[in-house]
Residue frames relative to the residue before (quaternion, step in Angstrom):
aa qw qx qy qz dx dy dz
X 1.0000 0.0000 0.0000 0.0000 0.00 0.00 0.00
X 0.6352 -0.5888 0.4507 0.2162 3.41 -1.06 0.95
X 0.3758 -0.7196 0.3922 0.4325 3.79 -0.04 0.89
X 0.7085 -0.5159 0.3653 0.3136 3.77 -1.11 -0.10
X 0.7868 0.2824 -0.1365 0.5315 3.15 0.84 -0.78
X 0.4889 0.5993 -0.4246 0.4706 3.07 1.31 1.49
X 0.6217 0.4599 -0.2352 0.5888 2.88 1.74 -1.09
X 0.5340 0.5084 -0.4825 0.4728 3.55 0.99 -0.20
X 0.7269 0.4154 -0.2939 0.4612 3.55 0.04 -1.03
X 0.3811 0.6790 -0.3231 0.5379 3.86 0.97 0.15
X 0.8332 0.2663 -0.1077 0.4724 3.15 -0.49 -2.01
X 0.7877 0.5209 -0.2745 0.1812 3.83 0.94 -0.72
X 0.3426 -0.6418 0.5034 0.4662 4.28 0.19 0.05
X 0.6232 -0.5412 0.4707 0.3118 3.41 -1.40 1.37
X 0.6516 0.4312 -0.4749 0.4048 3.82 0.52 -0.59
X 0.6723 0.4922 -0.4912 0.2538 3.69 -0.02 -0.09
X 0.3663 0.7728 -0.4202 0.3034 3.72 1.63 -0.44
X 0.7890 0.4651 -0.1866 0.3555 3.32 0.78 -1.56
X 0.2671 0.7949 -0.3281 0.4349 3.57 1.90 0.10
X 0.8620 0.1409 0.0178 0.4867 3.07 -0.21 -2.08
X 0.5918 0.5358 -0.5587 0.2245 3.48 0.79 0.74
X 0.1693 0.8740 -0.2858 0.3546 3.53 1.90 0.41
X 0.8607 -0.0036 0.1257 0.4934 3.34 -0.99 -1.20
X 0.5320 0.7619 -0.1663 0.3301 3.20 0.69 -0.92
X 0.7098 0.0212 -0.1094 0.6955 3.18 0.82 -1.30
X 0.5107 0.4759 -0.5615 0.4443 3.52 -0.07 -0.01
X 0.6108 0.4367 -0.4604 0.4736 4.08 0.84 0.47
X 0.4614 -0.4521 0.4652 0.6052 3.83 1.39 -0.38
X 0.7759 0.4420 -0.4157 0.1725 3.59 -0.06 -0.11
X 0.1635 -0.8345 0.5253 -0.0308 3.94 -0.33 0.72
X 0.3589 -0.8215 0.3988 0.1933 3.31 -0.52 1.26
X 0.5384 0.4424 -0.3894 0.6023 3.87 -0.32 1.12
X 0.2641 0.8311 -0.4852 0.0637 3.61 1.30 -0.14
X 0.9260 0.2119 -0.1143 0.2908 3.78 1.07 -0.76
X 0.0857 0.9019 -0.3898 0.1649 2.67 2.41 0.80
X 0.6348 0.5101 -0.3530 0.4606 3.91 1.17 -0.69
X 0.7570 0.5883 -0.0513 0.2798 3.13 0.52 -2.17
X 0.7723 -0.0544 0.1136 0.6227 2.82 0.88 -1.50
X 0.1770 -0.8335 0.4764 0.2166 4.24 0.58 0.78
X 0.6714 0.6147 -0.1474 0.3867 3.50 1.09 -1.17
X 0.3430 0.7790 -0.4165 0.3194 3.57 1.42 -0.96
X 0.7935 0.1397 -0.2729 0.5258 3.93 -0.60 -0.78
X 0.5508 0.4887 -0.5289 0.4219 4.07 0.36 -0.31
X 0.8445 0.4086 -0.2838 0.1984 3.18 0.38 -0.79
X 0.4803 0.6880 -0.1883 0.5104 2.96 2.04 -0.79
X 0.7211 0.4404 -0.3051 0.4393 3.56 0.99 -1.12
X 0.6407 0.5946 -0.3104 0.3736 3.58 1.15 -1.48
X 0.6819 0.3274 -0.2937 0.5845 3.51 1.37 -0.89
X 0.5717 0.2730 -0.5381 0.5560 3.71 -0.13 0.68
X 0.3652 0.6368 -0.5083 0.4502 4.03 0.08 -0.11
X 0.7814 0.2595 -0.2153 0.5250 3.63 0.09 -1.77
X 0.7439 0.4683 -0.3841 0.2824 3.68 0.65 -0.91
X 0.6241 0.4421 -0.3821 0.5186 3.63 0.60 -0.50
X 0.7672 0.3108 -0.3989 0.3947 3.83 0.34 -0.51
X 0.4789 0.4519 -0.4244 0.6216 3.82 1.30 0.77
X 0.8538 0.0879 -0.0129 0.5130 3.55 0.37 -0.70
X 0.0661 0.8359 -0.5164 -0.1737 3.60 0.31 0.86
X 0.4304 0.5217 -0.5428 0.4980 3.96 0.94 -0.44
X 0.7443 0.2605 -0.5996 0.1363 3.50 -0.70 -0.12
X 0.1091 0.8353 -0.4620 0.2775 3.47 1.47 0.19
X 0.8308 0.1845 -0.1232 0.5105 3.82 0.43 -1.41
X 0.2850 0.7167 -0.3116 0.5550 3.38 1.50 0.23
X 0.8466 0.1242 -0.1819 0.4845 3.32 0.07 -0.88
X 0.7141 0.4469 -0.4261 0.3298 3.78 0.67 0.27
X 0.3692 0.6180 -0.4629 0.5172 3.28 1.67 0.14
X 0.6776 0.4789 -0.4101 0.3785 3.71 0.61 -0.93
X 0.7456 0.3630 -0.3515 0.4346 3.36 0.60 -0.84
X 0.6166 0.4649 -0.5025 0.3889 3.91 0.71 -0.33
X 0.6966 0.3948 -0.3483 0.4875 3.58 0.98 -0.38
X 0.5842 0.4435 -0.5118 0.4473 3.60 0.17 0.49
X 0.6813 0.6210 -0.2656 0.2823 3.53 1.13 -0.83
X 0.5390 0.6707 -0.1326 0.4919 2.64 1.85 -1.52
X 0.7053 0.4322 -0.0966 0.5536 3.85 1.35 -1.28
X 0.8499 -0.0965 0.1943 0.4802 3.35 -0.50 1.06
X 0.6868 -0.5448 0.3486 0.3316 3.73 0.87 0.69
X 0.5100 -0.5963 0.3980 0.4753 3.79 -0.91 0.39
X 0.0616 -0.8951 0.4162 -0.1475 3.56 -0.47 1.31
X 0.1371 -0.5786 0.7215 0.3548 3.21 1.27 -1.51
X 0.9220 0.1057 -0.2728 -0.2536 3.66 -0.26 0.73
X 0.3463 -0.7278 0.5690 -0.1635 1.88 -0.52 2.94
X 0.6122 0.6084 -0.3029 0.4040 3.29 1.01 -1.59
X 0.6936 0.5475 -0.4248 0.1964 3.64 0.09 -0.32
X 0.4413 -0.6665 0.5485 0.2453 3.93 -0.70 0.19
X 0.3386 0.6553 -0.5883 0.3315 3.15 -1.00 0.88
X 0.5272 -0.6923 0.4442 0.2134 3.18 -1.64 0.64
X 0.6714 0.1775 -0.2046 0.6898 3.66 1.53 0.34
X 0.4991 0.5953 -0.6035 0.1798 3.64 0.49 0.57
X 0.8855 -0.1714 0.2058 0.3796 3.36 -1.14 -0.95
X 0.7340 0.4361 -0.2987 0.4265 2.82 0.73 -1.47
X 0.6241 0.6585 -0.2804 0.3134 3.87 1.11 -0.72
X 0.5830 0.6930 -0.1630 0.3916 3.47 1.90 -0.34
X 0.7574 -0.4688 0.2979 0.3432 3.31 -0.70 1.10
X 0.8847 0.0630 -0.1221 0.4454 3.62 0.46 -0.52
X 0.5921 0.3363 -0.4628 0.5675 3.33 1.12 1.50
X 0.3246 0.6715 -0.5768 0.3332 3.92 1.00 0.65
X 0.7713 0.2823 -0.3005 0.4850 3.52 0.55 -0.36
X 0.4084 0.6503 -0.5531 0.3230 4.11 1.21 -0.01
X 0.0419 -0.7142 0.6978 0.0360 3.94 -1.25 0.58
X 0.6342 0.5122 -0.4966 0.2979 2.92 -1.95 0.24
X 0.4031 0.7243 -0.4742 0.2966 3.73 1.17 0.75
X 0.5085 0.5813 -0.4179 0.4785 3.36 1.27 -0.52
X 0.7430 0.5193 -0.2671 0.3271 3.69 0.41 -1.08
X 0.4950 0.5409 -0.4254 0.5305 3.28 1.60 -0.57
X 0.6202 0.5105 -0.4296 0.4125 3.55 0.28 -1.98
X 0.6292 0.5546 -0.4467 0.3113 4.20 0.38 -1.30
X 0.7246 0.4223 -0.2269 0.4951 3.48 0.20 -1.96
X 0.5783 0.3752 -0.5583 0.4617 4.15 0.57 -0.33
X 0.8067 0.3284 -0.3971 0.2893 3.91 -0.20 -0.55
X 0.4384 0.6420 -0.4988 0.3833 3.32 1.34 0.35
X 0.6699 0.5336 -0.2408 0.4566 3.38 1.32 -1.54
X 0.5739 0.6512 -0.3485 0.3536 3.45 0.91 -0.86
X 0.4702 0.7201 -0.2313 0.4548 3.21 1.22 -2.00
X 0.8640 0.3890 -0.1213 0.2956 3.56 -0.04 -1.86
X 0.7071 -0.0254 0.2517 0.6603 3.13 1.25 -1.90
X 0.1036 -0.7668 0.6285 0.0790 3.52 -0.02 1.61
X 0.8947 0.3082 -0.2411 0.2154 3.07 -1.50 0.89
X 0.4604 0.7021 -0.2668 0.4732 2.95 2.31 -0.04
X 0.8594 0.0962 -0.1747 0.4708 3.42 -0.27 -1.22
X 0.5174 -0.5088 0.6526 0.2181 3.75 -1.53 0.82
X 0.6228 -0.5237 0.5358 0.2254 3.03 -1.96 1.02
X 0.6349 0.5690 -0.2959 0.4307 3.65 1.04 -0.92
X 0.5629 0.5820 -0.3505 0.4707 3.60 1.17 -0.70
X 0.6384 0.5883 -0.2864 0.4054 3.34 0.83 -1.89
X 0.8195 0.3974 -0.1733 0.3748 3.39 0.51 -1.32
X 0.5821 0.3657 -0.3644 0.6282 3.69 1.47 0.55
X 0.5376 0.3751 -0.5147 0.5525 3.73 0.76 0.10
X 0.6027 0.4892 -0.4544 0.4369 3.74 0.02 -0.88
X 0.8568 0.1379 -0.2309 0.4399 3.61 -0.47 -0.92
X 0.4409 0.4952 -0.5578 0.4993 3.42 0.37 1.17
X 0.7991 0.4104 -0.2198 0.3803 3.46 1.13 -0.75
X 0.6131 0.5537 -0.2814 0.4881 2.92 1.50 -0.45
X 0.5900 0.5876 -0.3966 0.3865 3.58 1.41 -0.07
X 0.6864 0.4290 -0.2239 0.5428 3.19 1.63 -1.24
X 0.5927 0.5539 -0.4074 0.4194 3.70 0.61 0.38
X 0.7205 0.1775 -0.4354 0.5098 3.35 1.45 -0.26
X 0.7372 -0.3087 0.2182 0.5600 3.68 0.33 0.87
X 0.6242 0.4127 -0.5348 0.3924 3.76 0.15 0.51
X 0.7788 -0.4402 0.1185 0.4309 3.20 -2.11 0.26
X 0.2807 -0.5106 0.7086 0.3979 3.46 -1.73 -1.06
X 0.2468 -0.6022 0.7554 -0.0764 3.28 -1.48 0.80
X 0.1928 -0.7358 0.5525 0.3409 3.28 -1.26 0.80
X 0.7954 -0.4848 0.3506 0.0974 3.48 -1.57 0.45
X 0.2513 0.7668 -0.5719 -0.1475 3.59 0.96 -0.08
X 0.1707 -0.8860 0.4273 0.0581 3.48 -1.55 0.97
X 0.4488 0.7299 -0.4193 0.3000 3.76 -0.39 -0.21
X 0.3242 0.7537 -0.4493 0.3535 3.37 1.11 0.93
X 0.3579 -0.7989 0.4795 0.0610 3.67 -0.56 1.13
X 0.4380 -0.7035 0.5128 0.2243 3.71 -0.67 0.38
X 0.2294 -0.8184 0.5095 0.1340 2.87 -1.05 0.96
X 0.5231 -0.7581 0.3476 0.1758 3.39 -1.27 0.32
X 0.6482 0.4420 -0.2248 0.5778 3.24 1.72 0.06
X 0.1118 0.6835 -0.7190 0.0573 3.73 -1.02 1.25
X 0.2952 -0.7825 0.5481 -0.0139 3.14 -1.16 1.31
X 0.3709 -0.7683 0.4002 0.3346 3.67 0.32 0.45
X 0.6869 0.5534 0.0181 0.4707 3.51 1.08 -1.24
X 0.4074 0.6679 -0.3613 0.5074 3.45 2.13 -0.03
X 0.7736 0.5342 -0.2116 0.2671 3.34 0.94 -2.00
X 0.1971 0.8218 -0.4329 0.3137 3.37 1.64 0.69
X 0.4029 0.7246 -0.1879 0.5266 3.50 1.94 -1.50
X 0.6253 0.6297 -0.3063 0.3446 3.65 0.52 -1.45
X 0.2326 -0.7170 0.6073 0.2511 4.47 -0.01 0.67
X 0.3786 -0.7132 0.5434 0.2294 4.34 -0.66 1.23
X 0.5922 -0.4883 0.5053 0.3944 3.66 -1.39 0.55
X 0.7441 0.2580 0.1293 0.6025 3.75 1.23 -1.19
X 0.9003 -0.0236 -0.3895 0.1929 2.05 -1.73 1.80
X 0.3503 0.7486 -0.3443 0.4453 3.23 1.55 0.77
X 0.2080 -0.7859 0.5724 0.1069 3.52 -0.79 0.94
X 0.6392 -0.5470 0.3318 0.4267 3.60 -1.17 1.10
X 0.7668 0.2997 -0.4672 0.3224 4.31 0.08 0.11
X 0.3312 0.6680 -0.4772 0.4651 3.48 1.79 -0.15
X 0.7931 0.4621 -0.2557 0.3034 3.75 0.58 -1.21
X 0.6736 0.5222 -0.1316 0.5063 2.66 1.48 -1.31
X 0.4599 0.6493 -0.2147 0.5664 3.52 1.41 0.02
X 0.6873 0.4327 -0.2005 0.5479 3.57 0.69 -1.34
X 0.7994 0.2520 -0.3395 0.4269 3.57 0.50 -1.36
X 0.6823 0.5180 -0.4474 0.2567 3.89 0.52 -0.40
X 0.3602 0.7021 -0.4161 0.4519 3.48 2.06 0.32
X 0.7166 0.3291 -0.1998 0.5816 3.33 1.22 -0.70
X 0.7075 -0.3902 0.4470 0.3839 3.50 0.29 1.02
X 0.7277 0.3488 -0.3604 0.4680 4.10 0.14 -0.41
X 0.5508 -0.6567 0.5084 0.0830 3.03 -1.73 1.36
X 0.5690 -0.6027 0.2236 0.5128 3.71 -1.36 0.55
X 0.4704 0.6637 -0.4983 0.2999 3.75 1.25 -0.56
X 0.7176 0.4527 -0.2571 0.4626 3.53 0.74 -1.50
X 0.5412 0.4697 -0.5283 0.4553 3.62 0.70 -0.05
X 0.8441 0.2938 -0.3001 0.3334 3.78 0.32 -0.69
X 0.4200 0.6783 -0.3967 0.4541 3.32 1.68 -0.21
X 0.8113 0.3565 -0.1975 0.4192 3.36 0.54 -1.01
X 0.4460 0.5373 -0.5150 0.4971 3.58 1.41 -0.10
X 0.5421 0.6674 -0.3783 0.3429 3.86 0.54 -0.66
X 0.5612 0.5871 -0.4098 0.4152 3.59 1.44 -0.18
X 0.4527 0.8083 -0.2011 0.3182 3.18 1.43 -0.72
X 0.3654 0.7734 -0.1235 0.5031 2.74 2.09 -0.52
X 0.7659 0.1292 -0.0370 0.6287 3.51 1.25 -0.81
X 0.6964 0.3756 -0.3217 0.5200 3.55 -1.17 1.13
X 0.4205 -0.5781 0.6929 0.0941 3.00 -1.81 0.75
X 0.4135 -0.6302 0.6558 0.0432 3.27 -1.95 1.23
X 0.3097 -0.5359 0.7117 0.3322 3.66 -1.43 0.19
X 0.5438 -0.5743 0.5289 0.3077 3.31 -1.76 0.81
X 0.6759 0.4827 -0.3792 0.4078 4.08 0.45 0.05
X 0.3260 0.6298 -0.4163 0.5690 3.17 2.08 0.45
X 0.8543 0.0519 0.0022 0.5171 3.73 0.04 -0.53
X 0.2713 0.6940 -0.6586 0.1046 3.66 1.24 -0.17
X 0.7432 0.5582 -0.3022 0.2116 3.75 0.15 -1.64
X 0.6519 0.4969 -0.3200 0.4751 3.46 1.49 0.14
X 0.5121 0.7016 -0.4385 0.2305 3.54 1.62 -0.13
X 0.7246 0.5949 -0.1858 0.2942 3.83 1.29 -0.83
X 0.7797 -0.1471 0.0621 0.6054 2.77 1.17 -1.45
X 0.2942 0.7882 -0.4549 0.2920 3.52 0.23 1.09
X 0.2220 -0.9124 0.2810 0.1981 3.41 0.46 1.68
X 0.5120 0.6959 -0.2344 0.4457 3.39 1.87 -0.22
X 0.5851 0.4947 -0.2595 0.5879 3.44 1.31 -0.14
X 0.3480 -0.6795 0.5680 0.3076 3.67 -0.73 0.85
X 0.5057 -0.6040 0.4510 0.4196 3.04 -1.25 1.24
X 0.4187 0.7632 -0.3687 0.3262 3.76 0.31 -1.11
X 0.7141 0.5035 -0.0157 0.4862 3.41 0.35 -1.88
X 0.7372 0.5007 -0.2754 0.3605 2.93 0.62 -1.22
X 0.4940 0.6847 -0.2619 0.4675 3.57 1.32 -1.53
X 0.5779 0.5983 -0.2693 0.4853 3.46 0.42 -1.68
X 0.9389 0.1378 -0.1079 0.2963 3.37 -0.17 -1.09
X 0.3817 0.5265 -0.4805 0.5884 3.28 1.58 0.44
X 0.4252 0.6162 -0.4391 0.4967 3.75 0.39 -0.87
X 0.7217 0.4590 -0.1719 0.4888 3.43 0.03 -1.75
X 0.8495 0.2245 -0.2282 0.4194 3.32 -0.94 -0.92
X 0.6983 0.5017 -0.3558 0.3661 3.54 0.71 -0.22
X 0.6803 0.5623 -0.2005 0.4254 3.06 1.27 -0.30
X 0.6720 -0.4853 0.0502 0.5571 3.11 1.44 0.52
X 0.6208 0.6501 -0.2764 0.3401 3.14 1.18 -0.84
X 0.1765 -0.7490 0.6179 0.1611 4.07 -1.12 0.73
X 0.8351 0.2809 -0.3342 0.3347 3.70 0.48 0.36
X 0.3075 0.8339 -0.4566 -0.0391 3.27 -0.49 -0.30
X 0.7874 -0.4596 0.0780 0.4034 3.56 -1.33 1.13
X 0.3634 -0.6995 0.5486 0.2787 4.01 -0.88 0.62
X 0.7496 -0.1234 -0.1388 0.6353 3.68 1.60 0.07
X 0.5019 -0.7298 0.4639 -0.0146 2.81 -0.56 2.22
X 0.7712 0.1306 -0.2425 0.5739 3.32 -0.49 2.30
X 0.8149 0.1842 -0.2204 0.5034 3.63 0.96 -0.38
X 0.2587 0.8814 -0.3593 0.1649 3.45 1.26 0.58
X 0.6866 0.3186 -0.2028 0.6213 3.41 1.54 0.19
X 0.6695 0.5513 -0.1919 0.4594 3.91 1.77 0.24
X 0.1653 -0.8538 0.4369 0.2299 3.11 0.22 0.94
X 0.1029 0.8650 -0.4766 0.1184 3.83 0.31 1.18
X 0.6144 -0.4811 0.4895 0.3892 3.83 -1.13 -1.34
X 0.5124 0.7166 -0.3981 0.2559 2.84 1.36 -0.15
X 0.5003 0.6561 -0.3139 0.4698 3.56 1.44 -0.53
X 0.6901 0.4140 -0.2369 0.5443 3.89 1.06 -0.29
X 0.6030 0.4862 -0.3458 0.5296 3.39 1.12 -0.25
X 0.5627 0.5292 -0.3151 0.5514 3.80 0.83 -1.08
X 0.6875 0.3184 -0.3965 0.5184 4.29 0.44 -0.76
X 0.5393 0.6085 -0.4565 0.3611 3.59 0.47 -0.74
X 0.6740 0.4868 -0.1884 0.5228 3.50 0.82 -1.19
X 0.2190 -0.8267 0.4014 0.3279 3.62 0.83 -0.78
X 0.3001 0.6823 -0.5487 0.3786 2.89 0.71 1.79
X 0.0851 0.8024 -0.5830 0.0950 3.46 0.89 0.57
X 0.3070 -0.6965 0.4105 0.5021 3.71 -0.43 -0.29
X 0.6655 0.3982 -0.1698 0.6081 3.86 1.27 -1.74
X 0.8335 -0.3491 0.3970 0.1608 2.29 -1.83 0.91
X 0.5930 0.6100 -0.1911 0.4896 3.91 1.24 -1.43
X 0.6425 0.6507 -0.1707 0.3669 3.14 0.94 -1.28
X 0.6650 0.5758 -0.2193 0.4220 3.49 1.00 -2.11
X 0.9178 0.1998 -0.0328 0.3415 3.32 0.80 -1.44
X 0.3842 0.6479 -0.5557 0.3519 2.64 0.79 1.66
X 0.4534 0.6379 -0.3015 0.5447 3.34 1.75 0.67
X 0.3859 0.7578 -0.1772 0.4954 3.45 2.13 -0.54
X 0.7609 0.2443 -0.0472 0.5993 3.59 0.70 -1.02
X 0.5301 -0.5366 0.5439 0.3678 3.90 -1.35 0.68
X 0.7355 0.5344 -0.1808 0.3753 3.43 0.57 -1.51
X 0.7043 0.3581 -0.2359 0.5657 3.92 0.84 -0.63
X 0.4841 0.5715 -0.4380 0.4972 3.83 1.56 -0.49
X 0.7895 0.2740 -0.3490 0.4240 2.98 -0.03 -1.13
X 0.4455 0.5128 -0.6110 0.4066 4.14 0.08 -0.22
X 0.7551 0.5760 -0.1989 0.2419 3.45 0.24 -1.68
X 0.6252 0.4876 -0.2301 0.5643 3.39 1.76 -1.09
X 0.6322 0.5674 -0.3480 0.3966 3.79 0.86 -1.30
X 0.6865 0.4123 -0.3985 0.4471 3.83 0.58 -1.14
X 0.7822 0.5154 -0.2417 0.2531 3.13 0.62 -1.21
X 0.5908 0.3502 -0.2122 0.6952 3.87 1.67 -0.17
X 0.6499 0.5725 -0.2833 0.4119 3.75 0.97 -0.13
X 0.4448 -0.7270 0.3733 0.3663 3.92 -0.41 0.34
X 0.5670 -0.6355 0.2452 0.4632 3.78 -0.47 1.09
X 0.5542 0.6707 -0.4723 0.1414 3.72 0.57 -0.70
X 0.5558 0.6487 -0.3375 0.3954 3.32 1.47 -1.13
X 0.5053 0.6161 -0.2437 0.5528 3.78 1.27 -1.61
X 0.7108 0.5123 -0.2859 0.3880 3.06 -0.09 -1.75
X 0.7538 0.2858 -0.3272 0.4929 4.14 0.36 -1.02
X 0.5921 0.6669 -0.2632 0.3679 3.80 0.64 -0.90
X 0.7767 0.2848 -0.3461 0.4425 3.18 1.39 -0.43
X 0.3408 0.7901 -0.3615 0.3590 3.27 1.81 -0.15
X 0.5405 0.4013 -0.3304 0.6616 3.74 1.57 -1.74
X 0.6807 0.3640 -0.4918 0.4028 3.82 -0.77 -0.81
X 0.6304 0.5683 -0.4298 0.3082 3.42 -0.06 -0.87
X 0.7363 0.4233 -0.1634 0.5020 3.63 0.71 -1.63
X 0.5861 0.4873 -0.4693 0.4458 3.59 1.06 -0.74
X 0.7674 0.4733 -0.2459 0.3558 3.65 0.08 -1.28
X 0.6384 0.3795 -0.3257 0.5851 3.84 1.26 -0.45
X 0.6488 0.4344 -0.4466 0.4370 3.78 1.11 0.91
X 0.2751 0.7842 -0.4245 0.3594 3.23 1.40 0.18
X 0.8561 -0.1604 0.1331 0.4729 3.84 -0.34 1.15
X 0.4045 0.7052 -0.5577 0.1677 3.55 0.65 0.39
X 0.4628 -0.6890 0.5527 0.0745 3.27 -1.54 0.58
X 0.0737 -0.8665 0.4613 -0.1760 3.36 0.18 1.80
X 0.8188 0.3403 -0.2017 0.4160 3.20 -1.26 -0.13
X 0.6516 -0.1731 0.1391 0.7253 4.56 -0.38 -1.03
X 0.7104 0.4474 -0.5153 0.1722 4.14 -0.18 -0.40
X 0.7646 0.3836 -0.3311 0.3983 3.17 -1.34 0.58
X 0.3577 -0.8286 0.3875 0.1880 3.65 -0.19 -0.48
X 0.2495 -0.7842 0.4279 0.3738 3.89 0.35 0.64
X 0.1989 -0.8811 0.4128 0.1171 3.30 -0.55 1.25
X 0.4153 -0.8196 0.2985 0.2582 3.83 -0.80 1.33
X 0.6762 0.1098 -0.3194 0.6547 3.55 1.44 0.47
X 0.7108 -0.4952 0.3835 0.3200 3.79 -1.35 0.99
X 0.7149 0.5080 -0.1584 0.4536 3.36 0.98 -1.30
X 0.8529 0.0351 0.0163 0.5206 3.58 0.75 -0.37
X 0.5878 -0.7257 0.2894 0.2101 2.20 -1.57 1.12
X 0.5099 -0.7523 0.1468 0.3904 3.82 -0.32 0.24
């Protein structure tokens, strides 16, 4: 097989190169980071998400929630991934995140190859790059060399923007704290596109929420009342990474609360209309920049942090 970060450089137009040479590195991080160290790193990572998403495609949106919520906490760290009785993962808005096993998996692959080389924080920006291009969306290279950190505070994930009850400058507020712009705030809601919600995620919009088509709304009372607690955040494309997730808000059928009010503002409307009446490639490169901007968010490069030899702990 053809190493990975060939077929990336392949599948991508030469104009996006001049992107990730930006913020990115100017954090320490550079994309080829383990062409010496560790040459095999993204082959191996991708081949072993390959089997997992075509066995399990839901965990697909699963695993990019993990990385936006680790980023969002204390910078892209890995630390969500840690264990503990007050850390992160133990907090109110990551009891329902999944896909830790799959990290812990792809680390003992890396281990296997090149102990002591690649960081949990890497893993978890190569994964959700891979899991986008496995369900038909883009690839993006990866800049890497991000270290792990050693502190997860449960009480941090406060930082974290809710599905609910948030208005569009609260959001737009939250992400330009992190360094990310309004475009990248709706670009990256567009992941949203993949995966399933619990119904106590948005229950509070089923009754009387004029921003929700009534229509829609039925549908998903119907749903959650009927026994069921989950159900698709874009209904039909829940395993595709597509546009269809911008076309559903257009309509006001966002599901969260996040979703509704990006129709609220001229400036996030119109993003929201363009992808959604526009052809995906445009989407398709836009999230590639968001993607790299938001996995540069506080990373820990060079001696800080520590490359850690299981995801879950610290070493």
């Amino acid at each position: 097989m053809a190493s990975k970060g060939l077929v990336l450089v392949l599948l991508l137009p030469l104009a996006l190169f001049s992107v990730f040479s930006g913020s990115a590195e100017a954090q320490g991080l550079s994309v080829g980071f383990y062409n010496t160290t560790c040459p095999d790193a993204e082959t191996i990572v991708y081949d072993e998400m390959s089997g997992i998403i075509k066995n399990a495609p839901s965990l697909a949106g699963a695993l990019l929630r993990l990385h936006f919520h680790d980023c969002f906490v204390r910078g892209c760290d890995a630390s969500i991934l840690l264990n503990g009785s007050a850390t992160e993962k133990t907090a109110i808005p990551n009891l329902t995140v999944r896909g830790y096993g799959v990290i812990d998996r792809v680390k003992a692959k890396l281990e296997q190859a090149c102990p002591g080389t690649v960081s949990c924080a890497d893993i978890l920006a190569l994964v959700a790059r891979d899991v986008v291009t496995l369900t038909k969306g883009p690839s993006w290279p990866v800049p890497t060399g991000r270290r792990d950190g050693r502190v997860s505070i449960a009480n941090e994930t406060s930082q974290l923007p809710p599905p609910f009850g948030i208005s569009i400058s609260n959001l737009t507020d939250v992400f330009a704290c992190k360094g990310l712009s309004t475009k990248d705030l709706v670009v990256l809601s567009g992941a949203h596109t993949l995966g399933i919600s619990h119904c106590s995620s948005f229950s509070n919009r089923l009754e009387s929420d004029d921003t929700l088509d009534p229509a829609y709304a039925a549908k998903l009372r119907a749903k959650c009342k009927s026994g069921r607690t989950l159900v698709e955040m874009d209904p039909g494309s829940r395993t595709t990474f597509d546009t269809s997730y911008f076309e559903q808000v257009s309509k006001r059928r966002g599901l969260f609360t996040s979703d509704a009010v990006l129709l609220q503002d001229p400036q996030t409307r119109a993003y929201v209309q363009g992808y959604a009446s526009g052809c995906s490639s445009e989407f398709f490169k836009d999230f590639g920049d968001s993607m790299v901007k938001m996995s540069s968010i506080g990373v820990l490069t060079g001696t800080e942090g520590e490359i850690r030899k299981l995801c879950f702990a610290r070493n």
